[in-house]
DSSP file (Angstrom, degrees, kcal/mol; ACC not computed):
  #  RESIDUE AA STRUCTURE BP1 BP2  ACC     N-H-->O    O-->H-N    N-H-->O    O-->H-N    TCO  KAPPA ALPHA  PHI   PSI    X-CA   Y-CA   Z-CA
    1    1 A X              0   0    0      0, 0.0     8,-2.4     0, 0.0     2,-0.4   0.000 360.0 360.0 360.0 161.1   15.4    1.1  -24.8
    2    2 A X  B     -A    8   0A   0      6,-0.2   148,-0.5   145,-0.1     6,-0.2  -0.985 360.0-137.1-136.1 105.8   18.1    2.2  -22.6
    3    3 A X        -     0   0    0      4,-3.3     3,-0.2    -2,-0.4   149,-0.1  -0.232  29.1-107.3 -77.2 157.6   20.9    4.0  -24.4
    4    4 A X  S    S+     0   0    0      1,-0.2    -1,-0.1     2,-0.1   148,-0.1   0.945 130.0  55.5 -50.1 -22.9   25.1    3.2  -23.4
    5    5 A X  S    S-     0   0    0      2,-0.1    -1,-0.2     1,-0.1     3,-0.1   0.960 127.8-116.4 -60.4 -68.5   24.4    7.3  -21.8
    6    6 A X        +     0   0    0     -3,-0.2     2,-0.4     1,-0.1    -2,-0.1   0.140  62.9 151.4  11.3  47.6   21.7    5.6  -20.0
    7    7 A X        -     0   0    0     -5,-0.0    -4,-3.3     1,-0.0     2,-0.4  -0.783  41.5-130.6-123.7-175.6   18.8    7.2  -21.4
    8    8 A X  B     +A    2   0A   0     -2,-0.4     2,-0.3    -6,-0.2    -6,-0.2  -0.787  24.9 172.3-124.1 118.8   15.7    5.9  -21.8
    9    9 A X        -     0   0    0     -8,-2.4     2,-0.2    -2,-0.4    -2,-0.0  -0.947  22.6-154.7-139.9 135.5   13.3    6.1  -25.5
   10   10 A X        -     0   0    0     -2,-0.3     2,-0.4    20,-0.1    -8,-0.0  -0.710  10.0-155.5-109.5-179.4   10.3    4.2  -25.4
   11   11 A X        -     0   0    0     -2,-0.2     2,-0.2     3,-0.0    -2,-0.0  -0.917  22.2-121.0-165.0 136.6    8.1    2.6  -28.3
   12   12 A X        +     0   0    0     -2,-0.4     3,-0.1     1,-0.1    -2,-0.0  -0.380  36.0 164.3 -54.9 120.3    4.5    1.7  -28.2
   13   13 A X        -     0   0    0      1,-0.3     2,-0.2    -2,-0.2    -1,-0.1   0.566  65.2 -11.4-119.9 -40.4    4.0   -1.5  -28.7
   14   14 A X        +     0   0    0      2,-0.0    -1,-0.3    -3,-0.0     2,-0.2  -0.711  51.9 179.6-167.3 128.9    0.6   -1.9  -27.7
   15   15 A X        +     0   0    0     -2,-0.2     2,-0.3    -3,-0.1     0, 0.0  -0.656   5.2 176.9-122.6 175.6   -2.4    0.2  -25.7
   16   16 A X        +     0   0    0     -2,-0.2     2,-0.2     2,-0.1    -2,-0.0  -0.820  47.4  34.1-164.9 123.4   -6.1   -0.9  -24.9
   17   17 A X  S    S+     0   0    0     -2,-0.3     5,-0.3     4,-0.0   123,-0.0  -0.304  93.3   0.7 111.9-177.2   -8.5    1.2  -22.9
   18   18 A X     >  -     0   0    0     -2,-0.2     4,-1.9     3,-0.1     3,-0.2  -0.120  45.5-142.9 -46.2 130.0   -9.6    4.9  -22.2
   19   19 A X  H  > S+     0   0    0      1,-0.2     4,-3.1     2,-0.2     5,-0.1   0.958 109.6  67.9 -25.5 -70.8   -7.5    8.2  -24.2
   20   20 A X  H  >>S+     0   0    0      1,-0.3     4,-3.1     2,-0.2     5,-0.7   0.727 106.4  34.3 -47.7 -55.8   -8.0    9.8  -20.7
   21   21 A X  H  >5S+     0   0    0      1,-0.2     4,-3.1     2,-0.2     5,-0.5   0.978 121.1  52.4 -46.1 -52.8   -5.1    6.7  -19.0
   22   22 A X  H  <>S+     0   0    0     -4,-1.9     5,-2.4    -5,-0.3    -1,-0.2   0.901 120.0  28.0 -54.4 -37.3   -3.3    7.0  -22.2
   23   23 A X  I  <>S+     0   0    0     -4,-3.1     5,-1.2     3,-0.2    -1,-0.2   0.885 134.1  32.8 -81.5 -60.0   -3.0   11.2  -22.2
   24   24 A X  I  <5S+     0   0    0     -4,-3.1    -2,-0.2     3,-0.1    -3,-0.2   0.958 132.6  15.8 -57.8 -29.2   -3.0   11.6  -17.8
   25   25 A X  I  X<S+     0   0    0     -4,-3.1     4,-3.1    -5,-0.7    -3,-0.1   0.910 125.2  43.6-103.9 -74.4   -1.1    8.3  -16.5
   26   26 A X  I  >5S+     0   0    0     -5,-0.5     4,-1.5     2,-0.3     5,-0.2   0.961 118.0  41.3 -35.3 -90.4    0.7    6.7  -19.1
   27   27 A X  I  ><S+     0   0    0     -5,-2.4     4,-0.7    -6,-0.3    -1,-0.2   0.958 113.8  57.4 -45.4 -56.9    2.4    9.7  -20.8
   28   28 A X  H >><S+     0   0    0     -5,-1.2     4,-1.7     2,-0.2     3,-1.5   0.947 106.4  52.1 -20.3 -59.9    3.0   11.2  -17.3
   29   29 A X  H >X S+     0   0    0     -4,-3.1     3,-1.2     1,-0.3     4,-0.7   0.984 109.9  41.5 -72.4 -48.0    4.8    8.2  -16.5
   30   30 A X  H 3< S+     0   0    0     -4,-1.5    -1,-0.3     1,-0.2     4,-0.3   0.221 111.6  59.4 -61.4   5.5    7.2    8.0  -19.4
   31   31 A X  H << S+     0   0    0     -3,-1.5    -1,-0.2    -4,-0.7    -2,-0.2   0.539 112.8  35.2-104.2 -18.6    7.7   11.7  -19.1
   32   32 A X  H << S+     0   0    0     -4,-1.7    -2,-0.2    -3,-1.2    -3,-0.1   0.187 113.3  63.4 -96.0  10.0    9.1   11.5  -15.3
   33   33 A X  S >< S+     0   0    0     -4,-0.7     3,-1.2    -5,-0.3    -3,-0.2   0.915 111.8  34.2 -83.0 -51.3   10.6    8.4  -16.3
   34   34 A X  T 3  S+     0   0    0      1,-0.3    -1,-0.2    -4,-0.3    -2,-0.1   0.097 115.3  50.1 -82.3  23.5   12.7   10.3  -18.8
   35   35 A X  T 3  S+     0   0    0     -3,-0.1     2,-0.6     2,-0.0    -1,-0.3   0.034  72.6 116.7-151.4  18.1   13.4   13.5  -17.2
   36   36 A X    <   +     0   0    0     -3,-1.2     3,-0.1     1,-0.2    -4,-0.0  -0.858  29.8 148.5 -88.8 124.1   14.7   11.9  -13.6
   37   37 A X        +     0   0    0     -2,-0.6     2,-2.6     1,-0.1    -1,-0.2   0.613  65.0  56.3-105.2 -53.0   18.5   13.3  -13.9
   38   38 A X    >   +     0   0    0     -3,-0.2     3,-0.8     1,-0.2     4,-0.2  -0.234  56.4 153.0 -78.1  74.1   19.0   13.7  -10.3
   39   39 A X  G >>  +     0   0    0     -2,-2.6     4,-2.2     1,-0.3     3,-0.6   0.507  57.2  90.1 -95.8   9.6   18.3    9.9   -9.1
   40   40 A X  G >4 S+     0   0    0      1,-0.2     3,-1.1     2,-0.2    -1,-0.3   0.998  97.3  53.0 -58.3 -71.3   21.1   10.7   -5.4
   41   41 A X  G <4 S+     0   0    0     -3,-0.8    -1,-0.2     1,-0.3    -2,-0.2   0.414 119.0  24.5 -75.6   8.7   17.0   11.8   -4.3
   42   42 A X  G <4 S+     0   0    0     -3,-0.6    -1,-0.3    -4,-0.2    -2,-0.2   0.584  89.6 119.5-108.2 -39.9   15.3    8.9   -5.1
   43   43 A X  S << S-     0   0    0     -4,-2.2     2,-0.9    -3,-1.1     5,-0.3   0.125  73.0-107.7 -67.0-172.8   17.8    6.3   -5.0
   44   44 A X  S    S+     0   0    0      4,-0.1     2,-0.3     3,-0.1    -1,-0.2  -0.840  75.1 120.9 -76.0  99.4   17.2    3.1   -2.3
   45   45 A X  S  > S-     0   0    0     -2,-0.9     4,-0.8    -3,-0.1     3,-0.5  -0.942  83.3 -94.4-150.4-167.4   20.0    4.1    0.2
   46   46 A X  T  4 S+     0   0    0      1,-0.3     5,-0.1    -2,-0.3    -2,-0.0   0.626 116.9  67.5-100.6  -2.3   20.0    5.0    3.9
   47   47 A X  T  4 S+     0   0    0     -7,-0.1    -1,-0.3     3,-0.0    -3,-0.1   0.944 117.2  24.3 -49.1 -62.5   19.7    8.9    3.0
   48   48 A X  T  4 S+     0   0    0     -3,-0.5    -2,-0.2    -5,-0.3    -4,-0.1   0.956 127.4  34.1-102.7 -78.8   16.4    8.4    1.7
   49   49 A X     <  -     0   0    0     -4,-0.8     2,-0.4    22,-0.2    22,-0.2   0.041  56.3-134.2 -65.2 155.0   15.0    4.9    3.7
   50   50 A X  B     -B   70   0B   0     20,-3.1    20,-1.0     2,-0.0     2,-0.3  -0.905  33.2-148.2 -94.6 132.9   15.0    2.8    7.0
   51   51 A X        -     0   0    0     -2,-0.4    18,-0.2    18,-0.2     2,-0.1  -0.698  16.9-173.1-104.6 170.8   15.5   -0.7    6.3
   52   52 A X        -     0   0    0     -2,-0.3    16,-0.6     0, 0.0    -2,-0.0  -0.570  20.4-134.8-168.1  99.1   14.3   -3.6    8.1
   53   53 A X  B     +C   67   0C   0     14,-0.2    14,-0.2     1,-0.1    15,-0.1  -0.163  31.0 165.3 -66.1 141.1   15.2   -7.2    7.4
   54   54 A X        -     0   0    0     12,-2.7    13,-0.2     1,-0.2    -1,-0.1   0.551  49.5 -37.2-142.7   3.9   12.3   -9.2    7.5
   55   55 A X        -     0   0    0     11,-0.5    11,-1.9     2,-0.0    -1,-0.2  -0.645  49.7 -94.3 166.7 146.1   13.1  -12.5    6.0
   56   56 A X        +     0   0    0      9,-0.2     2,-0.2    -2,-0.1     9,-0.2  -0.162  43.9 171.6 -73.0-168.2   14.8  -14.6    3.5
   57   57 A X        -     0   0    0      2,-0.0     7,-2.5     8,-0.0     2,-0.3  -0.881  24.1-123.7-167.1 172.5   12.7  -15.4    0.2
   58   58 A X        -     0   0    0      5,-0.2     2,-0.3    -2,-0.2     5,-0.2  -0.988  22.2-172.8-127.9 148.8   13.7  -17.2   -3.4
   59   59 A X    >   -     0   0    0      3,-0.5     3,-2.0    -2,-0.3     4,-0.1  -0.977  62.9 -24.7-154.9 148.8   13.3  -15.9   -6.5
   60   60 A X  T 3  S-     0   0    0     -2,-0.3     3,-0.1     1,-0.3    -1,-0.0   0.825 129.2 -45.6  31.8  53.1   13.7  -17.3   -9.9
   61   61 A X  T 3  S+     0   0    0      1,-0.3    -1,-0.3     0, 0.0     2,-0.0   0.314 117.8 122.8 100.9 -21.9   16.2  -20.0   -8.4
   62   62 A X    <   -     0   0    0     -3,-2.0    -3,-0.5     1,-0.1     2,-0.5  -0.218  66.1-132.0 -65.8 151.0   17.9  -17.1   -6.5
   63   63 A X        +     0   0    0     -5,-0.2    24,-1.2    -3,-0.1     2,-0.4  -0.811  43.7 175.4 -89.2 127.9   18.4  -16.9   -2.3
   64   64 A X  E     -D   86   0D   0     -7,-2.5     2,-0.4    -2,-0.5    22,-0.2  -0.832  25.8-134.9-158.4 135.2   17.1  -12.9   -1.4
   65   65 A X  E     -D   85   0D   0     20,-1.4    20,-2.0    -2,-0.4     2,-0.6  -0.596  20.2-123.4 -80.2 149.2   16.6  -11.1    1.5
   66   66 A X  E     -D   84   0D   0    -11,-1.9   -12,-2.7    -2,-0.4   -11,-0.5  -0.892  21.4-169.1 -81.5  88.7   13.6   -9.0    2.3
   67   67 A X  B     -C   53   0C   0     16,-1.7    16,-0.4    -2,-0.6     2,-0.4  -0.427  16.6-153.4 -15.5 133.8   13.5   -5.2    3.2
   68   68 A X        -     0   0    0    -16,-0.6     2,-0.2    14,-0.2    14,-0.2  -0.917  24.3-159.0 -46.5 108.1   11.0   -3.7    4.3
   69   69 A X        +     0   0    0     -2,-0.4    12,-1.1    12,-0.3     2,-0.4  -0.701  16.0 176.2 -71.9 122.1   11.6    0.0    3.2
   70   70 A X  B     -B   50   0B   0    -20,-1.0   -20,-3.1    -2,-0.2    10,-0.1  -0.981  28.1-124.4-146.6 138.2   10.1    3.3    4.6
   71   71 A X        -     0   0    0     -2,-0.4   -22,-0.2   -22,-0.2     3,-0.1  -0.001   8.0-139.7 -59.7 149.8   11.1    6.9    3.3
   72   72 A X  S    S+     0   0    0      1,-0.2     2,-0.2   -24,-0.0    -1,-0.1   0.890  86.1  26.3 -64.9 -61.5   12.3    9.4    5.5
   73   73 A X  S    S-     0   0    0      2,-0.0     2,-1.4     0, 0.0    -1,-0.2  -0.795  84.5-108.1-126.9-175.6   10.6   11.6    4.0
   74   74 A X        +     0   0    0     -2,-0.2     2,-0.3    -3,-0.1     5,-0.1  -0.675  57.0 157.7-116.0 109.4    7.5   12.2    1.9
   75   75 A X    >   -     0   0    0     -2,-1.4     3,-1.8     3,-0.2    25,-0.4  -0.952  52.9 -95.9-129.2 149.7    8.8   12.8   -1.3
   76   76 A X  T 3  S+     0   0    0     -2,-0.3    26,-0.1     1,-0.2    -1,-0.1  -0.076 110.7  14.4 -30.6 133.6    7.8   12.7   -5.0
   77   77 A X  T 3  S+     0   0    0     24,-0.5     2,-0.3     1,-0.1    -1,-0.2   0.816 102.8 117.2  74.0  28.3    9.2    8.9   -6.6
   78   78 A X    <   -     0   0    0     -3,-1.8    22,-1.1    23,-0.2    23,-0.3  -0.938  45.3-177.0-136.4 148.8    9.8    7.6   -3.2
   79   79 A X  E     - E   0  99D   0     -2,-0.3     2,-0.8    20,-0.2    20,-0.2  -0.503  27.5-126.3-140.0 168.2    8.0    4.8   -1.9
   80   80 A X  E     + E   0  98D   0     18,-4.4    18,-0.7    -2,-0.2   -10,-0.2  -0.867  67.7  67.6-121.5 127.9    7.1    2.1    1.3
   81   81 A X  E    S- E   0  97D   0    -12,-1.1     2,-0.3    -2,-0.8   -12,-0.3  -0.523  76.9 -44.7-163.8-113.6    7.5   -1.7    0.7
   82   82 A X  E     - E   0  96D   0     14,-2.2    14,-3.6   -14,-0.2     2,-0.4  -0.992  27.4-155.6-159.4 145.6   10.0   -3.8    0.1
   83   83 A X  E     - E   0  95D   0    -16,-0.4   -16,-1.7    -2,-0.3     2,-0.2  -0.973  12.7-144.2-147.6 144.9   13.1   -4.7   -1.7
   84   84 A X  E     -DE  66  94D   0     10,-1.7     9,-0.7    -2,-0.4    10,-0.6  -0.493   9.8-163.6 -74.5 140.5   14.8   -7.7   -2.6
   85   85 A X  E     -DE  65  92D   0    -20,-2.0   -20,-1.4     7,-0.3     7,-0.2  -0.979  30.0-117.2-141.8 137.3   18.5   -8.4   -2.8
   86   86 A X  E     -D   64   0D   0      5,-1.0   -22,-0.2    -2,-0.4     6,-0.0  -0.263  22.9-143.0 -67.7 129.0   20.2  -11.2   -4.4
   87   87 A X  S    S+     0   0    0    -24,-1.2   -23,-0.1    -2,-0.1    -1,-0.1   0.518  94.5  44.5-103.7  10.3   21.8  -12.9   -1.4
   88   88 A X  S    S+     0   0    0    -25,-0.3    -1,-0.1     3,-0.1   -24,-0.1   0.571 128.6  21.6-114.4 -43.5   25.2  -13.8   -3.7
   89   89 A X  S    S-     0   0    0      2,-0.1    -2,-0.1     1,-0.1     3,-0.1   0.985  89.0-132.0 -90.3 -51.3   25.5  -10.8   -5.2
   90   90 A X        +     0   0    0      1,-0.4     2,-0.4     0, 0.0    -3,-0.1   0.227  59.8 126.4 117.2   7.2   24.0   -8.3   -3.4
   91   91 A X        -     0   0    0     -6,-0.1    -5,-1.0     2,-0.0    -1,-0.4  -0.773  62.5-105.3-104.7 153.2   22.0   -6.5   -6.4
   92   92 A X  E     +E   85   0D   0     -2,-0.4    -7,-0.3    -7,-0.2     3,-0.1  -0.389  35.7 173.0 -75.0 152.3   18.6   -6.0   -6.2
   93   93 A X  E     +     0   0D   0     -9,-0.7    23,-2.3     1,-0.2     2,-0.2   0.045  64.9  33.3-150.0   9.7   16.1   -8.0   -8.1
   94   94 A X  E     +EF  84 115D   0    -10,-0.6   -10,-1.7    21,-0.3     2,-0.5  -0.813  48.3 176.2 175.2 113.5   12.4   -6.8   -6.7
   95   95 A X  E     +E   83   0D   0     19,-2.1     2,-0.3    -2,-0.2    19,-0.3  -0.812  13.1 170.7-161.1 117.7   11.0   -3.6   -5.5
   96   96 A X  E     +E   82   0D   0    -14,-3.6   -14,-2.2    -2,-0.5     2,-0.4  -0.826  21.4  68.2-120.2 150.2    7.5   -3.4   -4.7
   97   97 A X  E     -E   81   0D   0     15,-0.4    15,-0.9    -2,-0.3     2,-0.3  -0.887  61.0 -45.9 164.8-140.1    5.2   -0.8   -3.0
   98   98 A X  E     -EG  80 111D   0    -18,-0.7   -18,-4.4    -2,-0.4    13,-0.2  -0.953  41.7-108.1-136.2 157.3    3.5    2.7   -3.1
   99   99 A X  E     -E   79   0D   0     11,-1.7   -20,-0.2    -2,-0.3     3,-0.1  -0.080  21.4-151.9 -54.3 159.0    4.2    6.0   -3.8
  100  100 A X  S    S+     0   0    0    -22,-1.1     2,-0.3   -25,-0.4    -1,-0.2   0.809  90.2  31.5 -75.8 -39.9    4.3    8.3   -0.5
  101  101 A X  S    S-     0   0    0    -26,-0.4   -24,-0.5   -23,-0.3    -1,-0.4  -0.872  90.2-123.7-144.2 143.9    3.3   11.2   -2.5
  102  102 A X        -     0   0    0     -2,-0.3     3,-0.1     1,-0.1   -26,-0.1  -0.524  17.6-135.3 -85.8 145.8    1.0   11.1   -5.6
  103  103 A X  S    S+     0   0    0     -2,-0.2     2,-0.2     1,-0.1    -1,-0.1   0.985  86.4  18.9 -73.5 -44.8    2.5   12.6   -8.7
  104  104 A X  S >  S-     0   0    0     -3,-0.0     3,-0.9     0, 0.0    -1,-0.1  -0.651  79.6-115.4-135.5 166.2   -0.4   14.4   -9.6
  105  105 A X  T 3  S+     0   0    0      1,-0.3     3,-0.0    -2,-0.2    -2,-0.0   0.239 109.7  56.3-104.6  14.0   -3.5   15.6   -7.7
  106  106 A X  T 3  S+     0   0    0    -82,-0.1    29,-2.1     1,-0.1     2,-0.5   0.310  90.8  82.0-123.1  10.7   -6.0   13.0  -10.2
  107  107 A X  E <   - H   0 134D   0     -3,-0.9    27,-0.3    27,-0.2     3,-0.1  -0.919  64.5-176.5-109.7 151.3   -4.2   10.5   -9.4
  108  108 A X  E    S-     0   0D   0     25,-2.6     2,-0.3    -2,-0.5    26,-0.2   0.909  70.6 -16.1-101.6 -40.8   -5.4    9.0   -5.7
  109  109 A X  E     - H   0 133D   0     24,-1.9    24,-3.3    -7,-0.0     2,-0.5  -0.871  54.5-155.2-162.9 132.5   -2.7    6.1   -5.2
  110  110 A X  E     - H   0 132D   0     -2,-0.3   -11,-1.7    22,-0.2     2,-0.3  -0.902  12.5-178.2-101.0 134.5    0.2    4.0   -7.5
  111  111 A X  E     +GH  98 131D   0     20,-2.1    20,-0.8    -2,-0.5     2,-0.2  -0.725  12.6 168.6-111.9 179.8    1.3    0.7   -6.5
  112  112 A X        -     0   0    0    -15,-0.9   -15,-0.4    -2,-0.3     2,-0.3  -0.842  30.1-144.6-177.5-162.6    3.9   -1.1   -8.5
  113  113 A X        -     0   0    0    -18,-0.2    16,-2.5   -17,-0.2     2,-0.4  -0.665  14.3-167.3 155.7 110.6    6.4   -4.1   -8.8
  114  114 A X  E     - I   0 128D   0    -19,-0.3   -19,-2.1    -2,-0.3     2,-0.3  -0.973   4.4-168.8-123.8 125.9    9.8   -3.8  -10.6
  115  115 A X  E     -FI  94 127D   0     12,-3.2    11,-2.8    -2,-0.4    12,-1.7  -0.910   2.1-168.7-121.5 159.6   11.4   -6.9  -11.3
  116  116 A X  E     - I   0 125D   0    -23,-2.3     2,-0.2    -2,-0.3     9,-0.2  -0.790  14.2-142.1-131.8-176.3   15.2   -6.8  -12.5
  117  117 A X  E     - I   0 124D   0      7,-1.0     7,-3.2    -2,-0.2     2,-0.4  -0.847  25.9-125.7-151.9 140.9   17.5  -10.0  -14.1
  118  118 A X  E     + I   0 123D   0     -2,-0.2     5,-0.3     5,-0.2     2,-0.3  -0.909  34.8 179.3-100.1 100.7   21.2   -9.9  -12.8
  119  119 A X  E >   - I   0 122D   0      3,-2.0     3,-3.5    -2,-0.4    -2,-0.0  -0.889  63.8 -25.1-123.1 153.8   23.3   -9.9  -16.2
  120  120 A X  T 3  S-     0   0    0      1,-0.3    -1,-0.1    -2,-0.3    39,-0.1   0.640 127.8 -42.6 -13.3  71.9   27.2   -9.8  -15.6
  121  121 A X  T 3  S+     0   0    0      1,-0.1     2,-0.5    38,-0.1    -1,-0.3   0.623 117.4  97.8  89.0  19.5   27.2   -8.2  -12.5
  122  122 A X  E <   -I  119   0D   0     -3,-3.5    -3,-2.0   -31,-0.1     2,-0.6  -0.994  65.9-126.8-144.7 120.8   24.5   -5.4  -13.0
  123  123 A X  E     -I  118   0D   0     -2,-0.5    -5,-0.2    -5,-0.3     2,-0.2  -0.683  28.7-177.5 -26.5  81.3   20.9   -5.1  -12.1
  124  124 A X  E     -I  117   0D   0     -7,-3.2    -7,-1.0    -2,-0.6     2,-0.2  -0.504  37.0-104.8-114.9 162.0   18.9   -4.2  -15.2
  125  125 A X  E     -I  116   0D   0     -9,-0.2    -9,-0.2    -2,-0.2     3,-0.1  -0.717  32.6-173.0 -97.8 147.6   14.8   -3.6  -14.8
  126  126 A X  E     -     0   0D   0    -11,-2.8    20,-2.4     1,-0.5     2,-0.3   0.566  64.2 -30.6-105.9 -41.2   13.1   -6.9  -16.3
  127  127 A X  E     -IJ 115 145D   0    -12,-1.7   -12,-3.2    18,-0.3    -1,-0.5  -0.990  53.5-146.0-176.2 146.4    9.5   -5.4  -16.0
  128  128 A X  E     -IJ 114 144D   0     16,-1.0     2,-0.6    -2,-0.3    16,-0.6  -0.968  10.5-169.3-152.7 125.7    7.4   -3.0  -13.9
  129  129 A X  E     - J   0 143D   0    -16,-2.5     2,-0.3    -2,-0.4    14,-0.2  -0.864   9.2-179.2-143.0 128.0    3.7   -3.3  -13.1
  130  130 A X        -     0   0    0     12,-0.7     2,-0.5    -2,-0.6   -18,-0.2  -0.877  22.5-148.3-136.9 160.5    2.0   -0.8  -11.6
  131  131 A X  E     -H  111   0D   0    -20,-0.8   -20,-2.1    -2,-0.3     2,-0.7  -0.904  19.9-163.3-116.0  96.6   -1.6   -0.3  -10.4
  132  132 A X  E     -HK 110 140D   0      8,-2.6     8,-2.3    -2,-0.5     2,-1.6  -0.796   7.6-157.2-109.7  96.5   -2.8    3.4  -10.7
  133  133 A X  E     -HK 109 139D   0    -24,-3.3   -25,-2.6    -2,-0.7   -24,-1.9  -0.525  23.0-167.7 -83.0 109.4   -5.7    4.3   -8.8
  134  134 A X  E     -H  107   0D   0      4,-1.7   -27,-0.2    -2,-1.6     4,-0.2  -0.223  31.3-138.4 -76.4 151.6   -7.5    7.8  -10.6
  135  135 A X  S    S+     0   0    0    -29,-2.1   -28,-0.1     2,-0.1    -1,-0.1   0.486  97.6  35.9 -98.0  11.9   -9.8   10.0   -9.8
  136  136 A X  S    S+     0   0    0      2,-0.3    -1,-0.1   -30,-0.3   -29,-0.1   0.605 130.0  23.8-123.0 -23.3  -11.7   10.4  -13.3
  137  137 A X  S    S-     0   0    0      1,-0.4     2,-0.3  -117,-0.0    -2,-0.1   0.620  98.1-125.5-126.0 -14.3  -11.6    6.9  -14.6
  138  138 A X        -     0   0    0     -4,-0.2    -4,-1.7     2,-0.0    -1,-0.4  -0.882  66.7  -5.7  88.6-138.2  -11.1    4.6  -11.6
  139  139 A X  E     -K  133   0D   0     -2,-0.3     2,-0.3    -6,-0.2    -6,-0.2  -0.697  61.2-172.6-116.7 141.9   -8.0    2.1  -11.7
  140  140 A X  E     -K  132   0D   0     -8,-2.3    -8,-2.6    -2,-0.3     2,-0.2  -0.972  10.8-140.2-134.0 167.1   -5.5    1.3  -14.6
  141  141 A X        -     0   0    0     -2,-0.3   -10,-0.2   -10,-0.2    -2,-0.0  -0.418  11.0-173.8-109.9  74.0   -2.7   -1.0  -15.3
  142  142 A X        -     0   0    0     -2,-0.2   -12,-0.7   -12,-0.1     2,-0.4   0.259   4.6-176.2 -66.8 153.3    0.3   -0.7  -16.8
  143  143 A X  E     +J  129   0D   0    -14,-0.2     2,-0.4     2,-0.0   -14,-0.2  -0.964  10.9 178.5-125.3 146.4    2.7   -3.3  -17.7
  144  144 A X  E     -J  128   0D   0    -16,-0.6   -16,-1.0    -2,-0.4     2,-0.4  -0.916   7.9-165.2-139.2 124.0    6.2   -2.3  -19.2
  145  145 A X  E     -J  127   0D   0     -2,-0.4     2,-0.3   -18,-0.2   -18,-0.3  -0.865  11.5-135.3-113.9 161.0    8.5   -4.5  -20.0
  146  146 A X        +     0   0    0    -20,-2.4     2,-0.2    -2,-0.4    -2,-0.0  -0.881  31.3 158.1-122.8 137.4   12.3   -4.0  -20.8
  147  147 A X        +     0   0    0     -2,-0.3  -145,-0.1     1,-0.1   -20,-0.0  -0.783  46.2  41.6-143.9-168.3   14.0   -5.6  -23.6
  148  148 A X        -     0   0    0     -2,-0.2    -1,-0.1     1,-0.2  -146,-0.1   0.295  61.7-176.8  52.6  13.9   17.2   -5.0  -25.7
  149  149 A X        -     0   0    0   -148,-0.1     2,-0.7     1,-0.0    -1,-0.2  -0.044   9.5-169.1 -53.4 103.5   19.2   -4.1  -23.1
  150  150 A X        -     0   0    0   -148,-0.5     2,-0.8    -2,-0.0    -1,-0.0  -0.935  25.1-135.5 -69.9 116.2   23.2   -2.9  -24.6
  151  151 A X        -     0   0    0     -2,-0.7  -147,-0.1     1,-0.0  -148,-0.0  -0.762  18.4-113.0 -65.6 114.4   25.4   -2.7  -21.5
  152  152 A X     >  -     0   0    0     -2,-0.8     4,-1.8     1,-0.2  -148,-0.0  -0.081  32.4-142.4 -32.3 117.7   27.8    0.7  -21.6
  153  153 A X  H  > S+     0   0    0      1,-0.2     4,-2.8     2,-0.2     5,-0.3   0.919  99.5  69.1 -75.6 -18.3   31.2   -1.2  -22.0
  154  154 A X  H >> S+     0   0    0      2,-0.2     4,-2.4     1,-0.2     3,-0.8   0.999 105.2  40.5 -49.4 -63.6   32.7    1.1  -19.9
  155  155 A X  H >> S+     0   0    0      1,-0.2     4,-1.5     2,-0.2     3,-0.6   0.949 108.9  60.9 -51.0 -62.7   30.5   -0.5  -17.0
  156  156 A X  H 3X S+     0   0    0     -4,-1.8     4,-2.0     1,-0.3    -1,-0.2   0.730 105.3  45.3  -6.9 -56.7   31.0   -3.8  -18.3
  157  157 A X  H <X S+     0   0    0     -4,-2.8     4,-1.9    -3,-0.8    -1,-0.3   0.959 109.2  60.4 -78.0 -50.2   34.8   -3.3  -17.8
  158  158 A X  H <X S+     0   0    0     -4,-2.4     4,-2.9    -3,-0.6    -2,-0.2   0.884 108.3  39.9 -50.2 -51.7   33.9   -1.9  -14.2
  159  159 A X  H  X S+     0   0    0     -4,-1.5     4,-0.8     1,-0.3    -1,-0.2   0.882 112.2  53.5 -85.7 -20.0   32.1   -5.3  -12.8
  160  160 A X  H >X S+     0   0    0     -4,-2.0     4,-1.0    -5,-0.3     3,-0.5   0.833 106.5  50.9 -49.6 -25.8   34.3   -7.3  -14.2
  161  161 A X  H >< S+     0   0    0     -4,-1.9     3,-2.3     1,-0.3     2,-0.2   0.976 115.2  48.8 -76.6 -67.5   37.3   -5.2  -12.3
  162  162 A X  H 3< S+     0   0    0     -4,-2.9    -1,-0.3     1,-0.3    -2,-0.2   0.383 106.9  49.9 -73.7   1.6   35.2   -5.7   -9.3
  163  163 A X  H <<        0   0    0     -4,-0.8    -1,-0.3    -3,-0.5    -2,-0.2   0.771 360.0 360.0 -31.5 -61.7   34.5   -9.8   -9.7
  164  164 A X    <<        0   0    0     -3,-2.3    -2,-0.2    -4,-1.0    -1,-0.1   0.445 360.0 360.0 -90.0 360.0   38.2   -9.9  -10.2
């Protein structure tokens, strides 16, 4: 759940499969999930990436262009793939790839898939599945999905201003 502050509490809904993912991968991820403050180094912008159009696409009824994205540099949470943009709005809806740099030295490579849904004017994450290859257990998957969304009205008021 994503609070109107924007932070981020999760709840277990359901797990299957080895302690070892649950304690090393899985808790890891929901612990740098919740403790990125500074997200100016992470985000998608032309500070951190090169872009490269590579093609239009549809998704879920939607027009979107294709990115190809590659970091600048190789840093923690930033990754080379691709992201999608909404070709009417212009917010992103898909961002897929791999890490440059591994969080941790047992894990050997993450891949992933963030899908978002465009609700009055904002780009909220729908779902993220990502493919974590290990060095103790082999490969796991996680699936996360986002539900229950409030929007901050203060933002609310803000894309509406900008619509208008």
């Amino acid at each position: 759940m994503v609070s109107k502050l924007g932070k981020i509490t999760w709840d277990h809904l359901h797990f299957s499969g080895d302690d070892t993912i649950k304690k090393e991968v899985i808790a890891r991820f929901v612990q740098a999930e919740q403790e990125q403050t500074d997200t100016t180094k992470m985000a998608i912008t032309r500070e951190n990436y090169r872009f490269k159009y590579k093609n239009m696409n549809r998704s879920d009824g939607r027009d979107v262009y294709v990115f190809e994205v590659t970091p600048k540099q190789k840093r923690e949470n930033l990754f080379r793939g691709e992201v999608w943009i909404d070709a009417q709005t212009y917010l992103k809806v898909q961002e897929s790839g791999s890490l440059v740099k591994n969080p941790s030295i047992l894990i050997k490579k993450v891949a992933f898939i963030r899908k978002y849904e465009i609700h009055d004017g904002i780009s909220l994450p729908k779902q993220v599945l990502s493919v974590v290859d290990t060095r103790l257990v082999g490969k796991a998957e996680l699936t996360i999905d986002f539900t229950k969304f409030e929007i901050d009205p203060s933002r609310r008021a803000s894309a509406e201003m900008a619509d208008q």
